[in-house]
C-alpha positions in Angstrom: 37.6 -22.6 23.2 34.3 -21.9 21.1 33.2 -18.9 19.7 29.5 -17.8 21.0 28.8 -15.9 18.3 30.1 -19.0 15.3 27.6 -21.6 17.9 24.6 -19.9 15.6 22.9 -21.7 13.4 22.4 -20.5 9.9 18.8 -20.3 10.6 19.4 -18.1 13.3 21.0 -16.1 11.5 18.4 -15.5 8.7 15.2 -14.9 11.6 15.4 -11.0 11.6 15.8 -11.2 7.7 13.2 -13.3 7.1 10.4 -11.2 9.7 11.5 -8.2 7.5 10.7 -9.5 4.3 7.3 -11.0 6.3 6.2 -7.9 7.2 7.4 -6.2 3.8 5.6 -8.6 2.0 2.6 -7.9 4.1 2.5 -4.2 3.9 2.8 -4.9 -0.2 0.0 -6.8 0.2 -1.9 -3.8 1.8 -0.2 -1.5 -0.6 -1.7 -3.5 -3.1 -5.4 -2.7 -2.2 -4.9 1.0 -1.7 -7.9 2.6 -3.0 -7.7 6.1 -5.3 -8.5 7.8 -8.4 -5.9 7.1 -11.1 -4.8 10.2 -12.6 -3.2 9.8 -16.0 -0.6 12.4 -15.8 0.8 11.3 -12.4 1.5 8.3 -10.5 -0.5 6.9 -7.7 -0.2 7.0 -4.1 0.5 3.5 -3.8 4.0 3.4 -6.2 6.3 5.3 -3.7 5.5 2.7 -0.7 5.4 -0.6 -3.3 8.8 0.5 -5.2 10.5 0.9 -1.1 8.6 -2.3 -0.1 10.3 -4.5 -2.8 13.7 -2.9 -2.6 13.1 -3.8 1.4 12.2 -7.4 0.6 15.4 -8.0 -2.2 18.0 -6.6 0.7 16.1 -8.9 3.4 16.6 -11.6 0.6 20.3 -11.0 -0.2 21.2 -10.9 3.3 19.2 -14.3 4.3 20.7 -16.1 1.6 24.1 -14.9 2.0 24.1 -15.6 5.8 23.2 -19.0 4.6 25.8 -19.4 2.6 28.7 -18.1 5.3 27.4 -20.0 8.2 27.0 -23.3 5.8 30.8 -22.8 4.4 32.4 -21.4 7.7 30.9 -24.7 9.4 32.2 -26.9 6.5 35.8 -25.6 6.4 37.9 -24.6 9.4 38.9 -21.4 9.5 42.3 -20.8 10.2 43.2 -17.1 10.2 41.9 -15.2 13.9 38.3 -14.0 13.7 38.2 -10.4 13.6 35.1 -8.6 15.0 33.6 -5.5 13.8 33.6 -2.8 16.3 29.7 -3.1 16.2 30.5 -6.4 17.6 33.0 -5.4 19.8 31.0 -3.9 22.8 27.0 -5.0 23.5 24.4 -2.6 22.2 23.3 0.1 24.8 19.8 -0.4 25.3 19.0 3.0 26.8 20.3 4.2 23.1 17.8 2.3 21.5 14.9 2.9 23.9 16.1 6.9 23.7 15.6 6.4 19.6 12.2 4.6 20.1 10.8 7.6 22.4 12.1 10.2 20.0 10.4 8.6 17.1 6.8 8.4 19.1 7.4 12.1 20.2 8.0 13.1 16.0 4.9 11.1 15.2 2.9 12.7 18.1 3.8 15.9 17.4 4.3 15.9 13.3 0.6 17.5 12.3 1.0 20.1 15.5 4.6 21.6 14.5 4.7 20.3 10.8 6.9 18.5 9.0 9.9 21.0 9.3 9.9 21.6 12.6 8.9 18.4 13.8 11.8 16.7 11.4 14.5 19.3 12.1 13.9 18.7 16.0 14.2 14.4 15.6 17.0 14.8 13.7 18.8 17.0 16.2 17.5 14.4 18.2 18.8 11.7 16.8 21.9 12.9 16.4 22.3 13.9 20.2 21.3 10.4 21.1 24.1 9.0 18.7 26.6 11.2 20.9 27.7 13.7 18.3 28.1 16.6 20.6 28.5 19.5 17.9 25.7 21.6 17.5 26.5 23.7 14.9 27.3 20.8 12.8 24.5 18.8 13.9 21.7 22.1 12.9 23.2 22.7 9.5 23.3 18.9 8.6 19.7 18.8 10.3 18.4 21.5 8.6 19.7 20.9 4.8 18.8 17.0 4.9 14.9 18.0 6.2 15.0 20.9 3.7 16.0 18.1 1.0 13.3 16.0 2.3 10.6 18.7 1.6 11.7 18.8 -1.7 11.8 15.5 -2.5 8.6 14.7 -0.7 6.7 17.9 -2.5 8.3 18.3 -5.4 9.3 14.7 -6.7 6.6 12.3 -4.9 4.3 15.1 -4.8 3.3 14.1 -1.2 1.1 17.0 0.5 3.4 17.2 3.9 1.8 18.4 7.3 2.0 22.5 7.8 1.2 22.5 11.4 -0.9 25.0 13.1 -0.7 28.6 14.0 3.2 30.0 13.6 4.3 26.5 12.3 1.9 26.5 9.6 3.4 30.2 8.6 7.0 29.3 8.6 5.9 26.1 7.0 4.6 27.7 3.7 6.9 30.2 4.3 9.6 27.9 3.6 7.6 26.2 0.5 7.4 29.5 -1.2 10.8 29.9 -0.9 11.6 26.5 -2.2 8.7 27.1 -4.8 6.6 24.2 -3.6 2.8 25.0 -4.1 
């Protein structure tokens, strides 16, 4: 009896890893004609995306070559012990999951200059964590809450990246919050 899943080709394997690092090497490309005024004291806009870009492209590369490398020896030499699965592999993915993510990430981008980045990021996390089935609340708004609050500080305080406010009540509790953090 053959295994479905050992019937892949090493090339097959490597195809999602190898349209990552395309597109990461594409969107380097961009990142490499980003146009600013060098200030001395800081760094660009264009490190932040470059420095996440290359660290995209060396996992993609890793991953390729070491698929490679398993599919080329597990062809070569029988195995012998059982193949265990993961319990990813176990079950087939739940599409309405993933479709459920997709729409929550085009409602965050829709709505993230309206509510701000707060709001908007607290809400998709919620979100996100809903979607993956975790079912307690208070859990899920505390860990919501102090991960987007460590996002605002790393994004204003670190990257120094000037993060949507939103408008009318959103903008208040926006700088509300920054004072309190004391982000200017």
């Amino acid at each position: 009896m053959s295994d479905v899943r050992g019937a892949a080709t090493g090339a097959e394997r490597v195809v999602p890893y190898a349209l990552v690092f395309g597109v990461a090497a594409f969107l380097l490309y961009r990142a490499e004609h980003f146009e600013f005024v060098a200030s001395a004291d800081q760094i660009g806009p264009d490190s932040w995306p470059k420095l996440v870009l290359y660290m995209i492209m060396a996992t993609s590369a890793f991953e390729g070559i070491r698929r490679l490398l398993t599919a080329s020896s597990a062809q070569s030499a029988p195995s012998v012990a059982p193949v265990t699965e993961s319990p990813f592999e176990r079950e087939p993915a739940d599409m309405r999951i993933v479709f459920a993510c997709v729409a929550a990430s085009l409602i965050y981008l829709a709505l993230f200059e309206i509510v701000g980045f707060f709001v908007d990021t607290l809400v998709f996390m919620m979100a996100l964590i809903w979607i993956g089935r975790f079912r307690h609340f208070w859990a899920a708004l505390a860990i919501s809450t102090v991960t987007t609050l460590l996002f605002m500080l790393v994004f204003m305080r670190v990257i120094f990246v000037a993060l949507p406010l939103g408008i009318g009540p959103f903008e208040w509790l926006s700088t509300s919050l920054m004072r309190l953090l004391g982000v200017h």
